[in-house]
C-alpha positions in Angstrom: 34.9 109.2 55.9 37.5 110.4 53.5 36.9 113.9 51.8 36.2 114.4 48.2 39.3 116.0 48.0 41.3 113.6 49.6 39.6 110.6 47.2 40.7 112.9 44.4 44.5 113.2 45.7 45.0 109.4 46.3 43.3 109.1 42.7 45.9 111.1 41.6 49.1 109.6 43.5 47.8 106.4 41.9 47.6 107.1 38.3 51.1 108.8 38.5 52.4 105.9 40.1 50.9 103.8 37.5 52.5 106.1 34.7 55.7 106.2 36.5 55.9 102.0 36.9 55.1 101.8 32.8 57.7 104.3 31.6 60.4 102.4 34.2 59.2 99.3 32.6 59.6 101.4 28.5 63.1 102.0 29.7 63.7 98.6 31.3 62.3 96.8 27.8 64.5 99.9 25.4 67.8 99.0 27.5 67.4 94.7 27.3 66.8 95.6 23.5 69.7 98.2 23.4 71.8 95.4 25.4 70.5 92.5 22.3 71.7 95.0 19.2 74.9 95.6 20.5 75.2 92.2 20.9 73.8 91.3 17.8 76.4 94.1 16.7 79.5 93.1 18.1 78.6 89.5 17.0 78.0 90.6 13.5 81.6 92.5 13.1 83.4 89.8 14.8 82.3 87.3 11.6 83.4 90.1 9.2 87.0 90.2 10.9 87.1 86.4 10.9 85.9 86.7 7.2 88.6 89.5 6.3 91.5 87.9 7.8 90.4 84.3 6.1 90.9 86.4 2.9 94.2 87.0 4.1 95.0 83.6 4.8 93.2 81.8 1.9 94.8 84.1 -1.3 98.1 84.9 0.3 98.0 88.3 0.1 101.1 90.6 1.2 99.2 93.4 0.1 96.1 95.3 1.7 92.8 95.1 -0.4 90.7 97.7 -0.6 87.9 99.1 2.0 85.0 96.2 2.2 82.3 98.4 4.3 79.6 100.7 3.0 78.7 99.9 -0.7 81.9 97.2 -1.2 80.9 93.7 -0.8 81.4 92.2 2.8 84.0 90.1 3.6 81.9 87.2 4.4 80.4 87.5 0.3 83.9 87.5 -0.9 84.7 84.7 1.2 82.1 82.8 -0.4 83.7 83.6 -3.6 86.8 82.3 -2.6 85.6 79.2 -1.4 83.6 78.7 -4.6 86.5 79.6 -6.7 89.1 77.5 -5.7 87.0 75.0 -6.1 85.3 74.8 -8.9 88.2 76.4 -10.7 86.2 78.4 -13.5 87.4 79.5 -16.6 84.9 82.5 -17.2 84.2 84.8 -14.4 82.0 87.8 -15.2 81.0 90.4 -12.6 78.3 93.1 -13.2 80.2 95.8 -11.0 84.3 96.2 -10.2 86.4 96.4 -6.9 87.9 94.0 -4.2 85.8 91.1 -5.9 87.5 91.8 -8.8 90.9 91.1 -7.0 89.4 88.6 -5.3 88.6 86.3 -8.0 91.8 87.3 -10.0 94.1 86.4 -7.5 91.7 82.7 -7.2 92.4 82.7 -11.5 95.9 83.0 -10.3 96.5 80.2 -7.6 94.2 78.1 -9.7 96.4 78.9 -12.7 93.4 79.2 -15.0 90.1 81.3 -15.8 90.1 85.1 -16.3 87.8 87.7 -14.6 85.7 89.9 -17.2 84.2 92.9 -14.8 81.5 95.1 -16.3 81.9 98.4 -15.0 80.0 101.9 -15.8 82.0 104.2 -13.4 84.9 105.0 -15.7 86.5 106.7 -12.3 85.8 103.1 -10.4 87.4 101.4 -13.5 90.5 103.2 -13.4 90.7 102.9 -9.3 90.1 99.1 -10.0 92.8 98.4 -12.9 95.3 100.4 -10.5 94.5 97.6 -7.9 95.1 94.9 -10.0 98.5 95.9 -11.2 99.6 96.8 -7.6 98.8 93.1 -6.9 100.3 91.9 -10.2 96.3 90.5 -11.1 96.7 92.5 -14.8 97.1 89.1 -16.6 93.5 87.4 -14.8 91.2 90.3 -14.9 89.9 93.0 -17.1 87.6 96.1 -16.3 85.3 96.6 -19.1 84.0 99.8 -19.7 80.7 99.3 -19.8 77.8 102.2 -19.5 74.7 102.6 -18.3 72.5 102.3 -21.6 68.9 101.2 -22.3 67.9 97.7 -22.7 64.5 96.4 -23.5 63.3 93.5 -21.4 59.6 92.3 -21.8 57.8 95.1 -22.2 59.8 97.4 -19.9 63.1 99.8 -20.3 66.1 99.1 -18.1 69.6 101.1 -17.9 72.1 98.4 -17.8 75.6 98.2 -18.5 77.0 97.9 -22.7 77.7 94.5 -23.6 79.4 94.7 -26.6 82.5 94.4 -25.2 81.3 90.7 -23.6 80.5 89.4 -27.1 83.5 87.6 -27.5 83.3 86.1 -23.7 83.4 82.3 -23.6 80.4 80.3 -21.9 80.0 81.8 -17.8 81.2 79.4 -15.2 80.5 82.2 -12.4 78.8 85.2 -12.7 78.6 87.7 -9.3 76.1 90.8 -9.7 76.8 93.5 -7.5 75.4 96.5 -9.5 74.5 98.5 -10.8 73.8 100.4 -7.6 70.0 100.4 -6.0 69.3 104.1 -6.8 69.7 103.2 -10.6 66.3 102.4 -11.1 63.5 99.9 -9.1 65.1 96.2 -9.3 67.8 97.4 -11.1 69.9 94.2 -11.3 67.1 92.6 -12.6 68.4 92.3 -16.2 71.5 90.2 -15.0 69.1 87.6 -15.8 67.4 88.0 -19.6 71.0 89.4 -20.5 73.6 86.6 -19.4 71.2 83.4 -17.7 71.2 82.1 -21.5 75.0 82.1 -21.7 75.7 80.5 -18.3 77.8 77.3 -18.7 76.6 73.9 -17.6 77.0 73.8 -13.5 77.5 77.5 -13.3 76.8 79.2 -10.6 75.7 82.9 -9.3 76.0 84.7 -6.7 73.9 87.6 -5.8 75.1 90.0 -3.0 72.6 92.2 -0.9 70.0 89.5 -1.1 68.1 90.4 1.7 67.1 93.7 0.4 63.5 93.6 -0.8 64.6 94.6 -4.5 66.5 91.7 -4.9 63.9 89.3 -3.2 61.4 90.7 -5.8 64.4 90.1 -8.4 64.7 86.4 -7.1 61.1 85.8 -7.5 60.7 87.5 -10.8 64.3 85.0 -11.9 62.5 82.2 -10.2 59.5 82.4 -12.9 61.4 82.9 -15.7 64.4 80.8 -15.2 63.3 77.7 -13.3 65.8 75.9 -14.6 68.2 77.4 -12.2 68.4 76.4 -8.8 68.3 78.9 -5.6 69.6 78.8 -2.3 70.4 81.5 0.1 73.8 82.1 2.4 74.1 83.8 5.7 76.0 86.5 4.9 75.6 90.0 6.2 73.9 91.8 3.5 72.2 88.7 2.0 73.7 86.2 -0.7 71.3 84.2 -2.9 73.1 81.6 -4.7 71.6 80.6 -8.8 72.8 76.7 -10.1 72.4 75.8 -13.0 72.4 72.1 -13.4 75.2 70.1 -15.2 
């Protein structure tokens, strides 16, 4: 008959054995999902190089365009752009925020041979870094960066800062409007206003793209534009960061 103490040690080899076999099996489970991100990873950066050298090809460029990671748009967004540009050809592009979209769609303007980009921009250091852009690609004539700031605008019963638009009185009927700002830590939903402020002026059969559509803020802001404007028409692209896509019917 076995001792107490004997019982006691096997006890013990058991439940260490037992711990030992579920921490091999934590780290067995961490490295198949270490092994999936990378691949997920790799996978994901591979379509951004596809995208980024399809901008190459698509606008001809013999120059390099700016940086597209961190807060730029991602190649695979300005791809969509592109594709949407040249074929629809519009006349009156407005952007809510500057930078490689804004050569983007001007160098489109230019192998279309019509349309002009009007970008709303509140950084007056990002404006100046974008104008420089355009005239090293010789864009100057299809795009301008509007100096717009940050100001208060009422909308229902709430305050929002959102860009000046005085300068955009003037600005034709919208055949594409892209809304890449103003930047998240503004304010909660902070590209909300896009909508009450230019949705009325949209042209028949424009359209709108919405980058960083898979944040929550701009899911809420899709809802919220869903109720007010159901006029307009959403679907949603694959693209890294998220890009909803607003028709308005012709």
């Amino acid at each position: 008959m076995l001792s107490i103490t004997t019982l006691l040690l096997i006890l013990t080899i058991s439940l260490l054995c037992v711990y030992t076999l579920h921490k091999v099996r934590l780290v067995h489970l961490l490295l198949h999902e270490t092994r999936d991100q990378s691949r997920s990873e790799n996978a994901g950066l591979f379509r951004q190089l596809e995208a980024l050298h399809g901008l190459y090809v698509e606008l001809g460029l013999d120059k390099s365009l700016p940086g597209t990671r961190g807060w730029a748009a991602s190649p695979d967004f300005l791809m969509e752009l592109v594709r949407h540009a040249r074929t629809a050809r519009p006349a009156c592009i407005v952007e809510c925020s500057s930078g490689t979209s804004t050569l983007v769609l001007a160098r489109c303007a230019q192998m279309n041979g019509c349309g002009k980009v009007y970008s709303l921009e509140h950084d007056a250091d990002y404006a100046i870094q974008t104008r420089a852009q355009l005239q090293r690609h010789g864009l100057s004539d299809w795009a301008v960066v509007l100096d717009a700031p940050l100001q208060p605008h009422v909308f229902g019963d709430s305050s929002w800062p959102w860009y000046a638009l005085d300068q955009l009185s003037a600005c034709p009927p919208i055949d594409l409007l892209v809304i890449d700002g103003p930047p998240q830590a503004t304010r909660a939903l902070a590209r909300y206003p896009a909508g009450p402020a230019l949705f009325l002026r949209l042209a028949a059969g424009a359209r709108v793209f919405l980058d960083d559509a898979s944040r929550d803020d701009e899911q809420a802001i899709l809802l919220r534009w869903q109720t007010e404007f159901p006029w307009l028409q959403q679907t949603f692209l694959p693209c890294e960061k998220g890009c909803a896509v607003l028709r308005k019917p012709a």
